[in-house]
Gaussian input, Z-matrix of N, CA and C with variables (Angstrom, degrees):
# hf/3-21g

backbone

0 1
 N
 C     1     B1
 C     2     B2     1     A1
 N     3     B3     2     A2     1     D1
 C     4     B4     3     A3     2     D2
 C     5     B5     4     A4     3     D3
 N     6     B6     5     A5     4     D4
 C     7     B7     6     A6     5     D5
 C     8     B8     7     A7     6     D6
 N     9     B9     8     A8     7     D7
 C    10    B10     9     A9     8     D8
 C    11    B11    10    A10     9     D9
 N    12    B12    11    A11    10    D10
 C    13    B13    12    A12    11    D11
 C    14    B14    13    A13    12    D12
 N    15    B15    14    A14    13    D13
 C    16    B16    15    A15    14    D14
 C    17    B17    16    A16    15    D15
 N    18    B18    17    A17    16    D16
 C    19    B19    18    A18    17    D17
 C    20    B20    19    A19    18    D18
 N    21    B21    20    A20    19    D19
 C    22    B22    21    A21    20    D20
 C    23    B23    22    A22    21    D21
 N    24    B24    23    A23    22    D22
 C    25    B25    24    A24    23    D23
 C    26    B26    25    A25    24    D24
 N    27    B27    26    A26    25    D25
 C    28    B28    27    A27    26    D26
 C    29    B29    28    A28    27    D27
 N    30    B30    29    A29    28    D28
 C    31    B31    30    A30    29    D29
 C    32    B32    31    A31    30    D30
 N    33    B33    32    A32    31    D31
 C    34    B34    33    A33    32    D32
 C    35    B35    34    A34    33    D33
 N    36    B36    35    A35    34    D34
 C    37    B37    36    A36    35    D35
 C    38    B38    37    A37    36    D36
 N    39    B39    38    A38    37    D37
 C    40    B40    39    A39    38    D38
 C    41    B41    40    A40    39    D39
 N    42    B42    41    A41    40    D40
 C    43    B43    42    A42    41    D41
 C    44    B44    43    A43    42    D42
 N    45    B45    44    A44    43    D43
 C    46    B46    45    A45    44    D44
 C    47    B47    46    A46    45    D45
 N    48    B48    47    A47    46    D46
 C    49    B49    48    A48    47    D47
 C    50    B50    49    A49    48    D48
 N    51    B51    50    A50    49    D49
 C    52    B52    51    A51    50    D50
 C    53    B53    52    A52    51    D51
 N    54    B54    53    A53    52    D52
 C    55    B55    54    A54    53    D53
 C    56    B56    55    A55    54    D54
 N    57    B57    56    A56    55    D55
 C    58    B58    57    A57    56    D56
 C    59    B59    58    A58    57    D57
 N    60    B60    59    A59    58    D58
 C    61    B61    60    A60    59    D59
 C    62    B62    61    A61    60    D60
 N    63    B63    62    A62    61    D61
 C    64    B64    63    A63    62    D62
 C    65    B65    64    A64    63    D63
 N    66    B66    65    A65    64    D64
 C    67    B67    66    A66    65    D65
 C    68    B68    67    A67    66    D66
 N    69    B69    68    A68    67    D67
 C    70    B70    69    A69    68    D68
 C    71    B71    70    A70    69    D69
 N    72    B72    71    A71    70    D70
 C    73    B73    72    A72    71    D71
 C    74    B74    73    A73    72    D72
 N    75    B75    74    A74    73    D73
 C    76    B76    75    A75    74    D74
 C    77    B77    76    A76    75    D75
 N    78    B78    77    A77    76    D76
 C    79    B79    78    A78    77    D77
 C    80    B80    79    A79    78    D78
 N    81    B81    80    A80    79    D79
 C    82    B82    81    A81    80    D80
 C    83    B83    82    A82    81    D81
 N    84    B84    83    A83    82    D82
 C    85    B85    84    A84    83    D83
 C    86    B86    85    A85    84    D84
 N    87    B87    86    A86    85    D85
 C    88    B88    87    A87    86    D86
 C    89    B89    88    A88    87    D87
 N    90    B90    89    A89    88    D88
 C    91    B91    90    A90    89    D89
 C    92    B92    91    A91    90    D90
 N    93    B93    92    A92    91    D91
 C    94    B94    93    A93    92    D92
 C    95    B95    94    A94    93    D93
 N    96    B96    95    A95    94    D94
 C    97    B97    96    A96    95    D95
 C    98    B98    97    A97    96    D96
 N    99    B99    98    A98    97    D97
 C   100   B100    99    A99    98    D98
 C   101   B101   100   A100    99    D99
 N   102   B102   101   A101   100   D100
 C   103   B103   102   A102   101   D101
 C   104   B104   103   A103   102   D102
 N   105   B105   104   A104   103   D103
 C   106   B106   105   A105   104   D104
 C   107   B107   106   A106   105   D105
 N   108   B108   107   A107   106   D106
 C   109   B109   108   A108   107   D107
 C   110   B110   109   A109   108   D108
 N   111   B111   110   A110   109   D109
 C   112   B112   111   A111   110   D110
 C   113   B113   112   A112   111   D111
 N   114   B114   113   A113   112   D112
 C   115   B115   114   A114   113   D113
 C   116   B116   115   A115   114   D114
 N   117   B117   116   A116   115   D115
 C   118   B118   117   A117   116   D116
 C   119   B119   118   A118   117   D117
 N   120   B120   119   A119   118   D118
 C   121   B121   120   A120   119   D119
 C   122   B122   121   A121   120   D120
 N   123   B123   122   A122   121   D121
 C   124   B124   123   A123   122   D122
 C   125   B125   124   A124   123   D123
 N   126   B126   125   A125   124   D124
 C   127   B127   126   A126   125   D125
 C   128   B128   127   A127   126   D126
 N   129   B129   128   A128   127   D127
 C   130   B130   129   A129   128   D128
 C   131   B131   130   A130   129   D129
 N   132   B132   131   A131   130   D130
 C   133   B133   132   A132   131   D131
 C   134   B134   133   A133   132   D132
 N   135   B135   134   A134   133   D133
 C   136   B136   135   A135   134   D134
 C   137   B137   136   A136   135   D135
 N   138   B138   137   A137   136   D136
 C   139   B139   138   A138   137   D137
 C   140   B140   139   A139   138   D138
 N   141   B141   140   A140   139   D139
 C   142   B142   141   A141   140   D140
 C   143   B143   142   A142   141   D141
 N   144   B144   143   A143   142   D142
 C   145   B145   144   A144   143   D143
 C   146   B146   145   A145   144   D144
 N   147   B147   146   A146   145   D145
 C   148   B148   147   A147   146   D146
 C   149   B149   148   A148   147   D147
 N   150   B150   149   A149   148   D148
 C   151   B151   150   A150   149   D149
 C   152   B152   151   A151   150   D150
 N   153   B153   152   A152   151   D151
 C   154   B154   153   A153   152   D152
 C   155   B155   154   A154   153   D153
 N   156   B156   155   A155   154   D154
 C   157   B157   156   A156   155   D155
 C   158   B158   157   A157   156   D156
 N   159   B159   158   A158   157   D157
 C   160   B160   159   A159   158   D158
 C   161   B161   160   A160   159   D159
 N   162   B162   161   A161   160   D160
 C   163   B163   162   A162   161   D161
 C   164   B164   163   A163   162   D162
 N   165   B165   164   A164   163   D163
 C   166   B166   165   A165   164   D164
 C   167   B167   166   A166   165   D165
 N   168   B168   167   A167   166   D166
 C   169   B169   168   A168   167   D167
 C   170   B170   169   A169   168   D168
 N   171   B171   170   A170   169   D169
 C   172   B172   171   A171   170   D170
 C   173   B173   172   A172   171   D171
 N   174   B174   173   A173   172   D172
 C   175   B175   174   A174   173   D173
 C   176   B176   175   A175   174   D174
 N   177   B177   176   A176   175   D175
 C   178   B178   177   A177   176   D176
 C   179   B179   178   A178   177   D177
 N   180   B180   179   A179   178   D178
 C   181   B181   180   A180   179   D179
 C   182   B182   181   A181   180   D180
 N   183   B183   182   A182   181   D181
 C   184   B184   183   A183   182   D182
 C   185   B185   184   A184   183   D183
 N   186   B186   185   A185   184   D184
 C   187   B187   186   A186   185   D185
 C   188   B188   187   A187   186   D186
 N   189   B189   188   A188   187   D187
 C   190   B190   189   A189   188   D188
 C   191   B191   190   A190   189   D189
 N   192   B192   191   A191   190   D190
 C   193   B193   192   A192   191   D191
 C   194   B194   193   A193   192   D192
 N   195   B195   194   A194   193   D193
 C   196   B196   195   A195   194   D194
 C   197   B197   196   A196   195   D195
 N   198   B198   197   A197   196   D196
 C   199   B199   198   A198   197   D197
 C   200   B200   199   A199   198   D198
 N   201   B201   200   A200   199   D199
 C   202   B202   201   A201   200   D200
 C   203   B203   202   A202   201   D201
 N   204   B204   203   A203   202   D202
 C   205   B205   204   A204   203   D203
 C   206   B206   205   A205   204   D204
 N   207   B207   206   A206   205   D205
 C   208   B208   207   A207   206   D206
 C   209   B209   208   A208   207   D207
 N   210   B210   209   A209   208   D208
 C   211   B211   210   A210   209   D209
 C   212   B212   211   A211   210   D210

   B1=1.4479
   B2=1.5331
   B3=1.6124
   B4=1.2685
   B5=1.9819
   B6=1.9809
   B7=1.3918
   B8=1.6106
   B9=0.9919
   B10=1.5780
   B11=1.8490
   B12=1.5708
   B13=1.1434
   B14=1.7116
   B15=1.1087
   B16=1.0995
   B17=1.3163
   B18=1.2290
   B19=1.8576
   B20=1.3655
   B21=1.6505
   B22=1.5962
   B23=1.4463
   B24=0.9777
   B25=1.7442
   B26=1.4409
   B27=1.2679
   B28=1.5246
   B29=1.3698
   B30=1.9916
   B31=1.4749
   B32=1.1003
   B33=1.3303
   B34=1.6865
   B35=1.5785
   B36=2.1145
   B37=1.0686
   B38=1.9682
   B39=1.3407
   B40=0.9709
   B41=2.0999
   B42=1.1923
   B43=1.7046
   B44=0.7619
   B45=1.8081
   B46=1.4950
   B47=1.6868
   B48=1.6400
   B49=1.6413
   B50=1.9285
   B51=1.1531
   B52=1.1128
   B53=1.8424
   B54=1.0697
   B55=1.8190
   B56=1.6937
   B57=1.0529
   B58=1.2638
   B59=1.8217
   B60=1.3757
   B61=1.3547
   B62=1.7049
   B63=1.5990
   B64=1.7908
   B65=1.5816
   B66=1.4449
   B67=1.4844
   B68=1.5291
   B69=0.9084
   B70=2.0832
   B71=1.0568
   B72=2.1184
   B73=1.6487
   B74=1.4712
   B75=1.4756
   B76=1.3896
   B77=1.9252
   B78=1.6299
   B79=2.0278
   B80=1.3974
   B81=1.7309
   B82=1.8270
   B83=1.1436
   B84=1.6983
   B85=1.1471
   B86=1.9352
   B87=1.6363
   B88=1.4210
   B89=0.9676
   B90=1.2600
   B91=1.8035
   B92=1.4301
   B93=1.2520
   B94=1.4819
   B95=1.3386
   B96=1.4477
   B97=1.5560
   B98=1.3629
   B99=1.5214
   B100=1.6541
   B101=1.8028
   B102=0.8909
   B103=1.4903
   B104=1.2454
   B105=1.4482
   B106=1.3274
   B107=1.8482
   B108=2.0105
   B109=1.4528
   B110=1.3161
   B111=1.6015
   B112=1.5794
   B113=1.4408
   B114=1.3311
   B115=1.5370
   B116=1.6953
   B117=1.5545
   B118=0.9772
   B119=1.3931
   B120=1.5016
   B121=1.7597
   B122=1.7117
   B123=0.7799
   B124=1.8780
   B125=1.5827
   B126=1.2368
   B127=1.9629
   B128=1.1638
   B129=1.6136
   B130=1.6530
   B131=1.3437
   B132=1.3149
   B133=1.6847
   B134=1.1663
   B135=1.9476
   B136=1.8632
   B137=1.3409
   B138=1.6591
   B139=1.7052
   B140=1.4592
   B141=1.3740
   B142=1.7624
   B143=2.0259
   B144=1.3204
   B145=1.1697
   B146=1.5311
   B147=1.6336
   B148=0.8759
   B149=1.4884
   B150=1.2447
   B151=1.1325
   B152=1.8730
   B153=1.3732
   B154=1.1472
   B155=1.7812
   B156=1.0451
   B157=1.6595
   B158=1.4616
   B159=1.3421
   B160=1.3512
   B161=1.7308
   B162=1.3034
   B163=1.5471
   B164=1.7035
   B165=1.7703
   B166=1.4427
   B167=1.2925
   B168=1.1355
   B169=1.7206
   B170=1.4718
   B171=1.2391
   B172=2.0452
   B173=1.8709
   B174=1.7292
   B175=1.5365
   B176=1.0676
   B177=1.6054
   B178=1.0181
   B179=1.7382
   B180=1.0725
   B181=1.5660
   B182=1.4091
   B183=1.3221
   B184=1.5340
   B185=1.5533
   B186=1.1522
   B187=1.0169
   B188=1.6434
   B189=1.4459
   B190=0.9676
   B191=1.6546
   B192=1.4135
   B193=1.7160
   B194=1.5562
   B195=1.4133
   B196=1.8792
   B197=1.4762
   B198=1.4492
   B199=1.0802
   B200=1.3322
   B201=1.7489
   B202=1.2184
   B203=1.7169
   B204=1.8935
   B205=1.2539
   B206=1.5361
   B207=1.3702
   B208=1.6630
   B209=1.0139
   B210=1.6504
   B211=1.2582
   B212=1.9977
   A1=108.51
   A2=115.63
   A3=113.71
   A4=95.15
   A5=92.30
   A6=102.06
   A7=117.50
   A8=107.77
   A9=89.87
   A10=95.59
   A11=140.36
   A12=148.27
   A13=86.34
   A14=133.84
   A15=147.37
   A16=87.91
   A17=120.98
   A18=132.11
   A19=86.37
   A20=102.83
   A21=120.87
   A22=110.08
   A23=122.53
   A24=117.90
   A25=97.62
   A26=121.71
   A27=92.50
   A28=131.52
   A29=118.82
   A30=97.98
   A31=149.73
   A32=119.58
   A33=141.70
   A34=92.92
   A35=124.06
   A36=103.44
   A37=109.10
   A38=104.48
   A39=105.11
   A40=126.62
   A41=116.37
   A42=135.15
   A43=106.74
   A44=127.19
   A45=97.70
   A46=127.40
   A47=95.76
   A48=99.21
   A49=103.23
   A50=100.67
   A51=136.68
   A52=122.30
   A53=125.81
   A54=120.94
   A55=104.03
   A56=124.66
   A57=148.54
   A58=103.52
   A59=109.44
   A60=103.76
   A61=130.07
   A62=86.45
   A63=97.95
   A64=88.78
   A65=135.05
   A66=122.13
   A67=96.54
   A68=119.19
   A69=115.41
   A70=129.55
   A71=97.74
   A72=97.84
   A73=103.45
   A74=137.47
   A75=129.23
   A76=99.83
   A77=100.10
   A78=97.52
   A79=112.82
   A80=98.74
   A81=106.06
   A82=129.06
   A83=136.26
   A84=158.44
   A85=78.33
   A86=120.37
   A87=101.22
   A88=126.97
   A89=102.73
   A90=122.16
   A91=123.40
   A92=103.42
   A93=111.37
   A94=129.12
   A95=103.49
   A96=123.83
   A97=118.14
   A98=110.25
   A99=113.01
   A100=106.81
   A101=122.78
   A102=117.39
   A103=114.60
   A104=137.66
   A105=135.57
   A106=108.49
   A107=94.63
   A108=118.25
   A109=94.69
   A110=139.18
   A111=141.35
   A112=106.15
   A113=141.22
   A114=125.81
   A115=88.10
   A116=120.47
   A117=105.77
   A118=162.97
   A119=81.17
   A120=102.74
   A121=107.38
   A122=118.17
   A123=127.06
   A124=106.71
   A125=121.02
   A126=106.20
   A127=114.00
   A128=99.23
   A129=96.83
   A130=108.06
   A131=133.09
   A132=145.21
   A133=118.59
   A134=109.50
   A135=101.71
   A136=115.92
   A137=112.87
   A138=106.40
   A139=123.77
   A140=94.48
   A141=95.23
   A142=130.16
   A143=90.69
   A144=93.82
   A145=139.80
   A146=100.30
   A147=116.79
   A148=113.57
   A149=144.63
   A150=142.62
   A151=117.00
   A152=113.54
   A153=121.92
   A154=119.07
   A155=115.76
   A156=122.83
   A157=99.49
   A158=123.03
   A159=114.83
   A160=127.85
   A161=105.20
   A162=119.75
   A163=120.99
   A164=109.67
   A165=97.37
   A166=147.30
   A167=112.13
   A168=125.78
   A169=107.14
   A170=122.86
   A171=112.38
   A172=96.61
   A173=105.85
   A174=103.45
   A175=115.97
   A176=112.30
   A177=122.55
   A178=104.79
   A179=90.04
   A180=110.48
   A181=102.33
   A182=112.74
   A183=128.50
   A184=100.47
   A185=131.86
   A186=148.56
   A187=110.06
   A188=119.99
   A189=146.39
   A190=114.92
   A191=118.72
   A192=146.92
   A193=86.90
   A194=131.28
   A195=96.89
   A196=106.55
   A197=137.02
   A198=96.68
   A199=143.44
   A200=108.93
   A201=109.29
   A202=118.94
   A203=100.23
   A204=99.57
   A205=113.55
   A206=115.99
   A207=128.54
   A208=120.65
   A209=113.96
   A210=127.32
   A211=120.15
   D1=123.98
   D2=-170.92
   D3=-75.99
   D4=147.93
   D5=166.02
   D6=-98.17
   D7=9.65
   D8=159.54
   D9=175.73
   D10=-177.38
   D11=-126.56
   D12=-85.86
   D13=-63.30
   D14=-158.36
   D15=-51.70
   D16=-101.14
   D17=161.80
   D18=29.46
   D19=-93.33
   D20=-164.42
   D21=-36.90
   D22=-50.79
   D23=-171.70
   D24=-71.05
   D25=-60.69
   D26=-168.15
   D27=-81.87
   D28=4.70
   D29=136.98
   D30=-86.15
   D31=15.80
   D32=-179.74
   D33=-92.00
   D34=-17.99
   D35=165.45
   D36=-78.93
   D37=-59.56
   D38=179.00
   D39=-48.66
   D40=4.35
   D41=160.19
   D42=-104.19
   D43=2.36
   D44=172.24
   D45=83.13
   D46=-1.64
   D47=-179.17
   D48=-74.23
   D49=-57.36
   D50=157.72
   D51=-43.53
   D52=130.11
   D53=154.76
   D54=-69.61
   D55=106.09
   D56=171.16
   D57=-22.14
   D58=-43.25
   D59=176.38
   D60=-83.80
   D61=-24.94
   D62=168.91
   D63=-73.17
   D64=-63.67
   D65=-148.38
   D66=-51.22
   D67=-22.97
   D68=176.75
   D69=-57.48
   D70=-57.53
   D71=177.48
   D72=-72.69
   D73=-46.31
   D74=-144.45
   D75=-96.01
   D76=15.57
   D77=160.59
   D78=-64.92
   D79=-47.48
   D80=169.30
   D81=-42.67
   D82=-6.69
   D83=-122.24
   D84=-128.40
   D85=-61.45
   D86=172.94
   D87=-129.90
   D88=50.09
   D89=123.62
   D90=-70.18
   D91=-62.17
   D92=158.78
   D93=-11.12
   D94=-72.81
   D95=171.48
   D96=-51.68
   D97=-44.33
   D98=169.55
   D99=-58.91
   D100=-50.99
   D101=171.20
   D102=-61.57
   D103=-26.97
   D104=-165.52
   D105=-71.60
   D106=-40.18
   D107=-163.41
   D108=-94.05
   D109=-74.26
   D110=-164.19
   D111=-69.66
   D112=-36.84
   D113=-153.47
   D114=-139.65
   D115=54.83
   D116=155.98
   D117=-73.23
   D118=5.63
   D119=-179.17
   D120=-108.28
   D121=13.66
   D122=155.99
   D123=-113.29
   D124=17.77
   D125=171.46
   D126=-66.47
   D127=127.96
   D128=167.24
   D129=-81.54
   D130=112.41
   D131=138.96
   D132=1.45
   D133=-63.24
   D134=175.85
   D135=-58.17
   D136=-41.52
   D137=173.28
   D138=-43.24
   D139=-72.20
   D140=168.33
   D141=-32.17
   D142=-44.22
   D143=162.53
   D144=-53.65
   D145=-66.05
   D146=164.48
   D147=-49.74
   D148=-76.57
   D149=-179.43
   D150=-33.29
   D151=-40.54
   D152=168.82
   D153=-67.54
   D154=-47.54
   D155=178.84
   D156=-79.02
   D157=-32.90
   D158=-170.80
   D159=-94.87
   D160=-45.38
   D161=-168.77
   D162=-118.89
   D163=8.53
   D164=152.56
   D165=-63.86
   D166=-17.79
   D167=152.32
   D168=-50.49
   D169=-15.06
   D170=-173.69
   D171=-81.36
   D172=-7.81
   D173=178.02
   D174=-59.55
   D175=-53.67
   D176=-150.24
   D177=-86.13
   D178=-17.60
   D179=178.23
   D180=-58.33
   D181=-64.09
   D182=175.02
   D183=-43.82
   D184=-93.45
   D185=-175.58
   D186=-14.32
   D187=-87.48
   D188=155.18
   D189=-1.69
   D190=-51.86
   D191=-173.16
   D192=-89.32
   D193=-47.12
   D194=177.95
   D195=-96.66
   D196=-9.46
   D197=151.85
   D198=-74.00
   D199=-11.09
   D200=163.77
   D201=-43.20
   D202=-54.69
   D203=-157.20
   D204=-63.79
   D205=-16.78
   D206=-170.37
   D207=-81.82
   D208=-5.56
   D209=-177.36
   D210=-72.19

């Protein structure tokens, strides 16, 4: 049983819901979120940025890989 968001993504890599190497980079995805929601008054700006111009496609990415698997 995963203990917290991160956990969860990367055993959906390790089941195979997931490509084992995306479930790695896109665990950072909620971590992220824990910083976005609990320590919002230390965000770094370029992160946010970056993550926004750069890595919203890892959504659909996500997305995309469990509906495969549900199929």
């Amino acid at each position: 049983m995963p203990q917290n968001g991160r956990e969860a993504i990367e055993i959906l890599g390790r089941e195979h819901v997931l490509e084992l190497e995306f479930s790695r980079k896109f665990a950072s995805v909620a971590s992220f979120r824990n910083i976005l929601v609990h320590d919002y008054m230390e965000i770094d700006y370029d992160e946010v940025a970056d993550k926004i111009n750069n890595h919203l496609g890892d959504f659909d990415i996500f997305a995309k890989s469990v509906a495969r698997f549900l199929q």
